[in-house]
N, C-alpha and C positions, 0 to 999 in steps of 0.2 A: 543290546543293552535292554534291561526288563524298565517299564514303566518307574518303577521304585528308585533304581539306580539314575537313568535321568531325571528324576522330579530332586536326588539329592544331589545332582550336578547343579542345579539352582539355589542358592542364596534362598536365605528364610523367608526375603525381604525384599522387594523393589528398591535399589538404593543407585539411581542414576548416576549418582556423583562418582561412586564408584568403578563403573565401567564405561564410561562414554567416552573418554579419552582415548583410554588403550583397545578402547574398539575402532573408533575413529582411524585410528594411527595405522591399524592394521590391515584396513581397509584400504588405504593407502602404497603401503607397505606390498601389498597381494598384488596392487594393480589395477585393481577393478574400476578405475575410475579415470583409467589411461584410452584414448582414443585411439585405434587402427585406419590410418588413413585408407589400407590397403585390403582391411577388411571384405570380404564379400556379402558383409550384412546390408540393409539397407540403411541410410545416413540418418541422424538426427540431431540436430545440434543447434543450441543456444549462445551466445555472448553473454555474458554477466556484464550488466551498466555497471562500470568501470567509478568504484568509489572513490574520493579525496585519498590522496596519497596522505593530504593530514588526517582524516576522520575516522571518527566509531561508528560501531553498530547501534544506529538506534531503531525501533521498534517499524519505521518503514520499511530500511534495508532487509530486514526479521521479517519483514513479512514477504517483499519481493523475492527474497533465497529462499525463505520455504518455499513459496509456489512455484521457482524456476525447483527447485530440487524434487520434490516431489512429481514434477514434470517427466525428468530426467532421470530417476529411479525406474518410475513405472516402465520408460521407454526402454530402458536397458534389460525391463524384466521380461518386456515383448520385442525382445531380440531383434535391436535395432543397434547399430554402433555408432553410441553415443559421444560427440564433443560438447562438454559442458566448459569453453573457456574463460580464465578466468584473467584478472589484471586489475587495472590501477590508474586513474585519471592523474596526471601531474600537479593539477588544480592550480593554474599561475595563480592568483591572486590571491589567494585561503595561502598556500604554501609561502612565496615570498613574504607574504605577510606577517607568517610568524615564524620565521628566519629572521625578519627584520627585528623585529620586536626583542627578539630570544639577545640577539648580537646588539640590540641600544640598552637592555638590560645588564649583560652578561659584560659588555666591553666598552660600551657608552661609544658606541661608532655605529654612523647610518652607514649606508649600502654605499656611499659617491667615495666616503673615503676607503673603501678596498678598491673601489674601479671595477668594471665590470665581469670581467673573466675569473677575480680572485671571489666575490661574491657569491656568482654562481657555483666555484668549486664548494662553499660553504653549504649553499643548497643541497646539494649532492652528499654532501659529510650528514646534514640533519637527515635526510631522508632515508641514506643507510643504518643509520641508528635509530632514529625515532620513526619515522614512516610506515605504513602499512602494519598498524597497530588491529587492523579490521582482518586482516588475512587468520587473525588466530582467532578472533571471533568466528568470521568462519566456520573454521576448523570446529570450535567450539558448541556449533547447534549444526553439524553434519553436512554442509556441504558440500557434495559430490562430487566437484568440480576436477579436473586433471590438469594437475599444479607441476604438472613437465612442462606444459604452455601457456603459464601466465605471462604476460607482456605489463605493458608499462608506454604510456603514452608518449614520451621520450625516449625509449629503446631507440636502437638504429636502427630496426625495419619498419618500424614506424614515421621515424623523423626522412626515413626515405619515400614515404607513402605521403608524408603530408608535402616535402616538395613536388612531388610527381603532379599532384592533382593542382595543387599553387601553380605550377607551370602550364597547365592542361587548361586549366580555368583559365590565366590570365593571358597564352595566345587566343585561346576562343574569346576575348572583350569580354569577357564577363567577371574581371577581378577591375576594378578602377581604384585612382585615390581622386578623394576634392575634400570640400570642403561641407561637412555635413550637421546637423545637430544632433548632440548623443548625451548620452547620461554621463556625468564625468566626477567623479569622484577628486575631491580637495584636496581629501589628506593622502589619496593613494597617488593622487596626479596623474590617472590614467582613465582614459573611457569603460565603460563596464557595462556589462547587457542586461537587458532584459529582469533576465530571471535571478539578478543580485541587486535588483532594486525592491525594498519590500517598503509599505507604505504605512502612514503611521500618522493618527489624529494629533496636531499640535497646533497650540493657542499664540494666534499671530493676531496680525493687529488689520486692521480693513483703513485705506486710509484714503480718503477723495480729494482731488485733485485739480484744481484747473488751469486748463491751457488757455495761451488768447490774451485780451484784454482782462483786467482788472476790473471794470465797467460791468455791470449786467447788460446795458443794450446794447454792448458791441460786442463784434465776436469772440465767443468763447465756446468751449467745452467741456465738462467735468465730468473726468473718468476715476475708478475704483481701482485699487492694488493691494493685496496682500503684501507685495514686494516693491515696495515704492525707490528702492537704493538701482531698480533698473530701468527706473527711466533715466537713468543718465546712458544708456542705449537706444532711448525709444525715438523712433523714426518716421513714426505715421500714427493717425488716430484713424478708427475703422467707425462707420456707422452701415446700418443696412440702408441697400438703395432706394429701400419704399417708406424709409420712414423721416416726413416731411418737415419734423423737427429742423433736421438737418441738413435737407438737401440743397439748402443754398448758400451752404460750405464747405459740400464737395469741392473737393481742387484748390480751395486754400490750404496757406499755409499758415504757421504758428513761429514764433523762434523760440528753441528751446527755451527754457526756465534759468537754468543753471549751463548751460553750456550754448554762449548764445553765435559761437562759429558754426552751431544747427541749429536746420528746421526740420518739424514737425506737418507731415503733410495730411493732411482729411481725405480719407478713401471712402469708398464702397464697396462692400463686401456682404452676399449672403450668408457668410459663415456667424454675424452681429445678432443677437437676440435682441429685437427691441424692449419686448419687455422685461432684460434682466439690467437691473440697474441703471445707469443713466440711457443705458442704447449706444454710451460711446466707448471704445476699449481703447487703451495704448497698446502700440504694437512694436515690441521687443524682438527682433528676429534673430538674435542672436542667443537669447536665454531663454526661447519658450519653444516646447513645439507646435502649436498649433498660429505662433506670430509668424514663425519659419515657414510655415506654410503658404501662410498669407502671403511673408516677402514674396516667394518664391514666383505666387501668380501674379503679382504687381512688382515686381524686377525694383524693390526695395533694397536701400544699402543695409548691410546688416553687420555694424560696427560691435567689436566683440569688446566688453568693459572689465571681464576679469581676467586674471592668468589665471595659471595651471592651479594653483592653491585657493583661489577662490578669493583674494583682492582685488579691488574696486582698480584697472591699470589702464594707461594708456587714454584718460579721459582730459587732463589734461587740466582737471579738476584739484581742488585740496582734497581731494573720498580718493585719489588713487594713493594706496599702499593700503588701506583702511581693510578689515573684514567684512563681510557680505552682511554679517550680525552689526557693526560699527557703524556702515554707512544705512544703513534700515533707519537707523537715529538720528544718523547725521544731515542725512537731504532731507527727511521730515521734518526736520529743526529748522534748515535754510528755506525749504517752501513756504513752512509760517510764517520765517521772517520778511516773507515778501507777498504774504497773505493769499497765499496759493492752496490753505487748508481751506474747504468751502465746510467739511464738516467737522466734527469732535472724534477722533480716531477713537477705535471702539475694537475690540475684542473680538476675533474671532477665528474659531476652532474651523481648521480646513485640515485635508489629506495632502501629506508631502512624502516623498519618496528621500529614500533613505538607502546611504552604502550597505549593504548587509554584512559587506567586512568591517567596515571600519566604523561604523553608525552616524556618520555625520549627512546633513540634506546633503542629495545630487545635486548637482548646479546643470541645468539644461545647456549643453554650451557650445560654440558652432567651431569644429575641431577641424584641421586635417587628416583623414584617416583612409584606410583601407575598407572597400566594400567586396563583397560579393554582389554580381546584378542576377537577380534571384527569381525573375519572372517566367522564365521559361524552363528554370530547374523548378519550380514550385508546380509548373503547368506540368511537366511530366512524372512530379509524385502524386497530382491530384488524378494522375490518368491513372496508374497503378495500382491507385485502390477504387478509381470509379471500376476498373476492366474487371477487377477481381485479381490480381497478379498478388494482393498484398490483402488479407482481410482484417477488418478491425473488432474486436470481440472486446466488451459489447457492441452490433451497431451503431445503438443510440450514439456511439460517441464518434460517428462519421462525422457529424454536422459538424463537431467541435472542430476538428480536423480542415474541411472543406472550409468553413468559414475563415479559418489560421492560414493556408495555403493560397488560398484562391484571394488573400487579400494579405499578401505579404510584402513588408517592403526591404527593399536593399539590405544587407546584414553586415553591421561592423564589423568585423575581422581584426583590426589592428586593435593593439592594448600596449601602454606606453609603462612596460617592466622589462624585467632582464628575465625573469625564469620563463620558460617556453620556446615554444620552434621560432626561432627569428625569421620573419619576411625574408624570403628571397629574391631581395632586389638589391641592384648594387647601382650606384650613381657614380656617372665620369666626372672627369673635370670639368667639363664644357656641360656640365647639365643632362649628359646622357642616361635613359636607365635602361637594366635589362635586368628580365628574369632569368634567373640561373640554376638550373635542376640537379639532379641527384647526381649524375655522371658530368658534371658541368666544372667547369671552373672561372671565376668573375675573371675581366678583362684586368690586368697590371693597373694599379693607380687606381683602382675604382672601390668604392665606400659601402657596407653594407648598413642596408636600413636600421636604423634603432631598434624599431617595434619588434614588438614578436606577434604572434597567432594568437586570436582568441582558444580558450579551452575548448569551447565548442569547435572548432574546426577541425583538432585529432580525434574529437570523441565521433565525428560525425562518420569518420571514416572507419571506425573499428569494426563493424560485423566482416570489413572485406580485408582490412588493413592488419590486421593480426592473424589472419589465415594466409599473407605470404602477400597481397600485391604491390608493387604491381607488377609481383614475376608471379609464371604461372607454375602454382607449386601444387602436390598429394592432396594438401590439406583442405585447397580452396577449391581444387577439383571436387574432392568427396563431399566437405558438407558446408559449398556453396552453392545457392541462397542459404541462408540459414534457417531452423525450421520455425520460432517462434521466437518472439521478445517477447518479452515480459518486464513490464514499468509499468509506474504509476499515472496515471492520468495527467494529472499536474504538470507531468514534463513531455505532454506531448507536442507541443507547442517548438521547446527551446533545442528536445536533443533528436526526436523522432524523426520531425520533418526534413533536418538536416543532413538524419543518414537517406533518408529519400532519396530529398533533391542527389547528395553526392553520389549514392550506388547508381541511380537511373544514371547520372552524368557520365562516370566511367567506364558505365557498360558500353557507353555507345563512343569512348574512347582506346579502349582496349577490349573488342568485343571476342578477341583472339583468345583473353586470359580467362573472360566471365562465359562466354555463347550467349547464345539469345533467351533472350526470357519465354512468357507465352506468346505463341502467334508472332514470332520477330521483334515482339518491345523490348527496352532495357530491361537490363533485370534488376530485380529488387533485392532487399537488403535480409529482410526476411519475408515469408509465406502467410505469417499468421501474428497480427499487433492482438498482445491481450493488456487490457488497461485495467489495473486495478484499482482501488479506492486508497484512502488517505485511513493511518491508523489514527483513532483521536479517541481522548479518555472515555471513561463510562456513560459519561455527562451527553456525550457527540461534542465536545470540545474538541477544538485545535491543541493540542501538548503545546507548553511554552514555557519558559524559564521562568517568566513571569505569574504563571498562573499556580507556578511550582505541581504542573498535571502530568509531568512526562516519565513515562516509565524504563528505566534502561533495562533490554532486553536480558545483557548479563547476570541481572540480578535475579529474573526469572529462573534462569538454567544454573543458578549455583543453587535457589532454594527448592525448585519444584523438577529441574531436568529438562535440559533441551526436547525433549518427545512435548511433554510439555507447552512450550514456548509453540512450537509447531503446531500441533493440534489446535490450542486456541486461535491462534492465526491463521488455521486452513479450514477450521469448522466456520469462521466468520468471515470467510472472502467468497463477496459475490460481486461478480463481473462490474466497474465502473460503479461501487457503491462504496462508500464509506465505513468502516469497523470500528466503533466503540468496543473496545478493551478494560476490563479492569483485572484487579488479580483473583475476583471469583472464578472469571474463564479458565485462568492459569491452574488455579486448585482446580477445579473439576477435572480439566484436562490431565493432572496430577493423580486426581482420583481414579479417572477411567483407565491410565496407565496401571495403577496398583491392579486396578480389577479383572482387566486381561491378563494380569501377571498370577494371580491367586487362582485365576480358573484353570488356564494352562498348568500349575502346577497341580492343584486338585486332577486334573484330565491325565498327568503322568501317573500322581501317586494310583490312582487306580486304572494303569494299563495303555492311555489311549495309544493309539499309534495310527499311522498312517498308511496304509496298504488297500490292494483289491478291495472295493464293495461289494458284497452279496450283492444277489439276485432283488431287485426292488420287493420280490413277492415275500421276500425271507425278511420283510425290515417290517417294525412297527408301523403303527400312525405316527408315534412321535418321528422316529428316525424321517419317513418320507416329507412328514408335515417341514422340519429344520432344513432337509436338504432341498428344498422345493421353496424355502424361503430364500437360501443362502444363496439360490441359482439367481431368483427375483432381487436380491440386492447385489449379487456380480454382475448383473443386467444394467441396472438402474445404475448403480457407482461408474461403469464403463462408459455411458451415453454421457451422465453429467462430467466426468473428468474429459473428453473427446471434444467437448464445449465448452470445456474451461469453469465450470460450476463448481468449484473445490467446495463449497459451504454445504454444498445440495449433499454430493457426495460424500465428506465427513460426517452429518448428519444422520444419513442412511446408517451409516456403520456402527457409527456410534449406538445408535437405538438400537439396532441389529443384535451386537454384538452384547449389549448390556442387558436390554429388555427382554430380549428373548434368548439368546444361546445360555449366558450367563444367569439372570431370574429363572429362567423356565426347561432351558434343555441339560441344563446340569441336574437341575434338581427329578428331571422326569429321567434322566439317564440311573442316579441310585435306582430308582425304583425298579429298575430295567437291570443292572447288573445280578443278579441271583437267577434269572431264565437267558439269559441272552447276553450275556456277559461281550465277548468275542463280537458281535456285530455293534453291542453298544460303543465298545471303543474303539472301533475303527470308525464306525459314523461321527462321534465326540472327535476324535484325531482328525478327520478328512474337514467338517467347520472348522476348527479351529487351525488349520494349515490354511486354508484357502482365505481367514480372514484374517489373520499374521498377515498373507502374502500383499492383502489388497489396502490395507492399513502400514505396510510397511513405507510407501512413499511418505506419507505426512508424520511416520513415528516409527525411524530407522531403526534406532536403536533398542529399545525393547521388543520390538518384532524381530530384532535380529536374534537377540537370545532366546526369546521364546519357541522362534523356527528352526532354532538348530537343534538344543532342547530334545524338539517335538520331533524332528525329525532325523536329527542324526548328520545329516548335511553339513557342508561346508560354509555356507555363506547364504541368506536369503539376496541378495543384492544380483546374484546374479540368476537366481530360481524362474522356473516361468511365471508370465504374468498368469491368474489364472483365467480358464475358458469353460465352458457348460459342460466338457468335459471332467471336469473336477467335482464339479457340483451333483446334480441329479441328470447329467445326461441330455440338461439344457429345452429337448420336448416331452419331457414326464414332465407331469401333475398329478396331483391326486386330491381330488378337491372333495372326495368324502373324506381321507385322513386329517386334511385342513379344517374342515368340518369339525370333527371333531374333538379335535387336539384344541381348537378354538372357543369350543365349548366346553372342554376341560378347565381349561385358565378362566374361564370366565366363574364355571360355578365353585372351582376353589378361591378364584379373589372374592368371591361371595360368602361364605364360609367361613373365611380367615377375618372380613369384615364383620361378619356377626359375633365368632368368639371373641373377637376383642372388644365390640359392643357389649357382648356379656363379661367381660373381667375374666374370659380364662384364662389360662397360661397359657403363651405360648406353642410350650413343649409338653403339652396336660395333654393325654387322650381325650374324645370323649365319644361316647357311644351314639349311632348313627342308623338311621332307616335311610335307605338311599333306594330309589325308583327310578332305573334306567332304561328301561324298554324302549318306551316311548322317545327318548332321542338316540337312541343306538348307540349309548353309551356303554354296554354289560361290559365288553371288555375291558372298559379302563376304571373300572371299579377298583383293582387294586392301586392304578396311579392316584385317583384322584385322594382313595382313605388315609394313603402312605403321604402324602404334600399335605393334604389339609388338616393332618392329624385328628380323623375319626373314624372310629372302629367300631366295627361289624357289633351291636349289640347282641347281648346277651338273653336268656330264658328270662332275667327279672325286667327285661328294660323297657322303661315308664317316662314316655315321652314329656317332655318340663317346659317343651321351646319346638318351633317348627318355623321354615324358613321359604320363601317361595322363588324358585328363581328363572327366569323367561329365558331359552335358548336358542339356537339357530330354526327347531325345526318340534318344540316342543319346551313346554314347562315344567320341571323337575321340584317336585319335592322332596323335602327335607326335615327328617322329624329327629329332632336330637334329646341326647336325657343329661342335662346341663347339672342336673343336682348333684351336691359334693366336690363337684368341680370350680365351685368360685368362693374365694372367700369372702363375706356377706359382709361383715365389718370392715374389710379394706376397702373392698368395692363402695360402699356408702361413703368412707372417708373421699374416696378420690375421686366420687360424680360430685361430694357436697362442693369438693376444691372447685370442679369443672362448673359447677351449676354460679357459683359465686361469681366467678370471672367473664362469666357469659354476661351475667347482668350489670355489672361494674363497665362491661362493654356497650351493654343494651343504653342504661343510665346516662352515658358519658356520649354517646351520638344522639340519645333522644335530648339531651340538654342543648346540644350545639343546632338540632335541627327545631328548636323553640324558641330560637334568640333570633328574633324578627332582623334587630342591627346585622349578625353575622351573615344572614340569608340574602343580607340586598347588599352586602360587600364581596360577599365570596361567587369565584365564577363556578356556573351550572357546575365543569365540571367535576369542581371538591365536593360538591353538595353532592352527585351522584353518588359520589364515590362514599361520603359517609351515609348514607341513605341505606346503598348495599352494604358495609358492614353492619347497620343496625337490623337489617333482612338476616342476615347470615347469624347475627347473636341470638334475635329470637328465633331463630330455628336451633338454635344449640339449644336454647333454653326447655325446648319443644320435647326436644331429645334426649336431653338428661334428665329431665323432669321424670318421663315416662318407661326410663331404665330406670329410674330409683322407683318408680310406683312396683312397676315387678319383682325388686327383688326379694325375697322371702324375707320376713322380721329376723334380726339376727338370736 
């Protein structure tokens, strides 16, 4: 096919919306994205952190698939056989949640009247209709993934992978139930972790208190609460043991206020700041964590005052039935009435944690539940990355990690809903329990537990739990361990440490399925942790509903094109830093697309292709100079993506590819076509294949048509990655061609700055003395007259302008004959415009830098900042002043 004929196999036009679908599909479609367990490539593969079976793509997910995809492209490209797995978290608590809602809207009926089995089957009805709304997003901004092996965190090879290890755990002692303090949610009526609690400034009331005598000179004490409706829990008052206020009411007691079948006992405790507020605390061991603690070391009772909804129960009091907000009012009212306020309650703005399902405050609250005992799986995930088995990219973010692990405590597991892996414990008659596994069946008459599994408990098991265990399958032989994750920081606390702890645990229960890790340790879950940042608007804000700052990814890729979306997100991801986004990034990234598309087509319409390179000695300076750079950014791109640097490496390309192939080697290539036609477009073809290829991870889809386009090929997805072989042969240089070619661009961006200082056109000739010796420029005398548009003067030519300009290895002059080339009365009109505005700018910062008020309100930094504009206006002034003294009277 002649260059002409493919440059009219491409569209006139960049129009992403148009193909990105049915190339996607077809992608799929071929194969290309399907794993060979049996392959004899070497293994590569990643697990995709498994989204809400209810959720979108927002602009985090957008940025963690690009970087796992772009991962997984290149690998495929360096013929490695890639599993890129993909699936689906169940998300108990997001999902039940709005099943529930959907069914008290749609039927006006909670979950208790279907009964538990007809409910769940409901779950299952939403999910297969509305669930995995994210899988066509996906699809939508190219991810690679091999969708023969998506799973589902309730699949049955999973729910048989979550008993196995429930079973493994809880004969090894390290699954228990008691009685613990946890986050609990009111309106969901279930405990909830960590990472669904978000916290939130709200104006409560500070309310002081006293215990004791009513008397000042008998004993008493007065303490502080936020939550005053929980001392109808409160057990003990704490003071520190060195502070002499108090110490000779250690060991008394108090009789409660309002509930006087209790007493209140006076402890000692280092955990007491004397100097924060009175120096005495109540101690609530039931609704605080840090009183729970206290109980815990002074074997305090710890009477629990609400139920499951968060009423005041079981006190024995008129506040039981009452809401947690009702009785806040109610005991403050009864304490005054017994003149137990010592002060004036008073306002005050404290941090309270909050359902992130449901938005109501957590209620701290002492449960029975299911733990994990996490000390010794915690000690051997901290070993795996001190040995090296596991590395974490960036470093910096060991500490974060070592500090999480190395001081972990026991982990809830049980959640008091129907959707999720029900506990597998079953209870007799007489009070018996047993754990019962995958090939098991409960004893006759015996009960299974309520609970189900927290979400984190199948998520924890997936890099091993979806490649087949705990039988030992193709899949988990070939590419387990897995080669890298890739998440966000944020979650390395709630979902990281947990495949840790689990995969170390396993390995060293089924070491038949996994072998041995390095040097005989467990083996790990994956080789290489990379943490990347948080995406947050232009501002460095957090995206929030509230702040109305968040961008949906999809709206990107309908207006600018998934490559798009990609780019901006892989040009700004640097290892454990955060990426502000706006949608300048998106348009640029939009731009850069169009302009690999317009070169590429330019580079067929005249010939390029792709074949044998001449003999280095048969190539210009330019061709040596482009191929010796392109070697130097296949170099550099390869070391920053091997380290996880995508930002380093989009960046490299990006400039590469724009500033110089596309600014300077297209345009030095015309010049070059009329002697050297043939070597010019195979050199133009050979860039521009090799940076398609290396650009095709972060902007699939336009590299995909441009490389086949360009070359004729079936598919770039499966092309090789490229090697110095491609390039200039990886040990040539030529650092006199650099030289030069260097020196080229310089004194035509020189040139091209002075005629437009003088008002030429553009596309105006104009006549030219040029002095080449001296830098060893003679040869490229024709490139630089033909780019900088000036030509060889004539027998009359009478130099009007001369221009000086400093090189690598000598100073070139420049004597040009400007006359007739500008026109005098435009030119005046458009400095007189220029010269006005410079001043109106000079005016308006010397005003502001003369108002003594503004100068001692405004910080240093604005002051600099208009300082330098007013430097920058009188030099334009400078400038256009002394272009208008030059130019001839009209």
């Amino acid at each position: 096919m002649t260059g002409t004929n493919r440059a009219d196999a491409l569209p006139k036009s960049w129009e992403p919306q148009s193909v990105e679908a049915e190339l996607y599909q077809r992608w799929v479609d071929a194969g290309y994205f399907t794993a060979d367990p049996d392959s004899g490539k070497p293994a590569f593969s990643i697990v995709l952190p498994p989204p809400n079976v209810t959720g979108q793509l927002h602009m985090g997910h957008a940025l963690d698939h690009t970087l796992m995809d772009s991962i997984v492209r290149r690998k495929r490209m360096q013929g490695f056989e890639v599993l890129w797995l993909p699936g689906m978290d169940h998300a108990g608590i997001a999902t039940q949640s709005k099943v529930e809602a959907k069914l008290k809207e749609e039927e006006g009926r909670d979950r208790y009247s279907y009964g538990r089995e007809e409910f769940i089957g409901r779950v299952w009805q939403w999910k297969d209709q509305y669930g995995g709304a994210i899988t066509g997003q996906m699809r939508a901004i190219g991810d690679s993934v091999d969708w023969s092996r998506e799973r589902f965190t309730l699949d049955e090879g999973l729910s048989r992978a979550v008993q196995t290890i429930f079973k493994q755990l809880y004969d090894a002692g390290l699954i228990y139930r008691d009685y613990r303090l946890v986050n609990w949610s009111p309106v969901l009526e279930t405990a909830v972790s960590d990472i669904e609690v978000v916290y939130k400034d709200v104006e409560g009331e500070f309310v002081s208190l006293r215990y004791g005598s009513l008397v000042d000179d008998e004993p008493h004490l007065v303490v502080a609460t936020t939550r005053v409706e929980t001392m109808l829990g409160d057990v003990a008052i704490a003071v520190h043991p060195d502070d002499e206020r108090y110490a000779h009411l250690v060991g008394e007691t108090f009789q409660h206020p309002l509930r006087p079948e209790m007493s209140v006992k006076v402890i000692a405790d280092d955990y007491v700041d004397m100097e924060l507020g009175t120096g005495a605390v109540k101690i609530t061991p039931a609704h605080d964590p840090n009183d729970y603690e206290m109980g815990l070391r002074h074997d305090l009772e710890m009477p629990i005052i609400m139920d499951e909804k968060g009423r005041i129960a079981d006190t024995g009091t008129r506040f039981d039935g009452m809401s947690r907000e009702e009785a806040r009012v109610a005991v403050r009212e009864a304490l005054a009435e017994q003149g137990r306020i010592v002060k004036e309650v008073r306002p005050y703005v404290h941090s309270v944690g909050h359902s992130e399902r449901s938005g109501e405050p957590i209620e701290p609250r002492l449960s029975l539940q299911w733990f994990v005992k996490v000390s010794e799986l915690a000690r051997m995930s901290a070993e795996a990355v001190r040995q090296g088995d596991t590395v974490i990219h960036p470093q910096s973010m060991e500490k974060r990690y070592f500090d999480w692990v190395d001081n972990m405590h026991d982990w809830t597991i049980s959640r008091q809903l129907w959707w999720g892996h029900r506990i597998p414990i079953w209870y007799g008659p007489e009070g018996e329990v047993v754990c019962v596994g995958p090939d098991e069946k409960a004893p006759a008459g015996y009960t299974q537990d309520p609970d189900v599994l927290d979400t984190w408990f199948s998520s924890a098991l997936w890099p091993f739990s979806t490649l087949g265990w705990p039988d030992k399958t193709p899949e988990l032989e070939k590419f387990y361990p897995t080669s890298v994750l890739v998440t966000a920081y944020d979650i390395l606390f709630f979902w990281v440490a947990r495949m840790m702890m689990f995969a170390t645990f396993a390995a060293t229960q089924t070491p038949e399925v996994f072998g041995a890790g390095a040097e005989g340790r467990p083996q790990v879950p994956f080789k290489d942790l990379y943490l990347h940042g948080l995406v947050r608007d232009e501002k460095g804000r957090k995206m929030s509903k509230s702040l109305g700052n968040g961008i949906d990814p999809m709206d990107w890729v309908e207006r600018f094109g998934a490559d798009a979306l990609r780019f901006a997100l892989a040009r700004g991801a640097n290892p454990g830093v955060d990426l502000p986004i706006g949608e300048d990034h998106a348009q640029s990234a939009r731009n850069f697309a169009t302009k690999l598309y317009n070169a590429t087509k330019f580079a067929l319409i005249n010939g390029a292709s792709v074949g044998q390179l001449p003999q280095r000695a048969e190539l210009s300076d330019a061709d040596r100079w482009i191929l010796d750079r392109l070697e130097e950014v296949r170099s550099r791109v390869d070391a920053y993506l091997d380290d996880y640097q995508f930002a380093k490496a989009n960046e490299e390309l990006y400039h590469f590819a724009w500033d110089e192939l596309c600014d300077w080697y297209l345009e030095i290539a015309k010049t070059q076509m009329p002697t050297s036609a043939e070597t010019t477009r195979l050199v133009l073809g050979r860039v521009l294949d090799v940076v398609l290829r290396l650009l095709h991870p972060s902007m699939p889809f336009v590299t995909e048509v441009l490389w086949t386009a360009l070359t004729g090929h079936e598919t770039v997805t499966q092309a090789a990655w490229p090697g110095a072989q491609d390039t200039n042969g990886g040990d040539k240089t030529d650092a006199d061609a650099r030289r030069r070619i260097e020196d080229c661009v310089k004194l035509i961006t020189q040139l091209r700055r002075f005629r437009a200082d003088q008002g030429v056109n553009p596309n105006q000739k104009v006549p030219a003395e040029l002095d080449f010796a001296a830098a060893d420029l003679s040869a490229q005398e024709d490139l630089v007259r033909s780019i900088a548009r000036v030509e060889a003067p004539g027998l009359d030519f009478k130099a009007s302008a001369s221009i000086e300009v400093r090189l690598s290895t000598a100073t070139v002059n420049v004597a040009l004959d400007t006359s007739g080339t500008v026109d005098v009365a435009a030119e005046r009109k458009r400095l007189d415009k220029e010269l006005a505005a410079a001043q109106k700018e000079l005016d308006t910062t010397g005003a502001k830098l003369a108002n003594e008020s503004f100068l001692a309100k405004a910080p240093e930094a604005v002051v600099e900042k208009i300082r330098a504009r007013q430097k920058v206006a009188q030099e334009e002034i400078e400038r256009v002043t002394a272009r208008l003294e030059a130019l001839p009277e009209a």
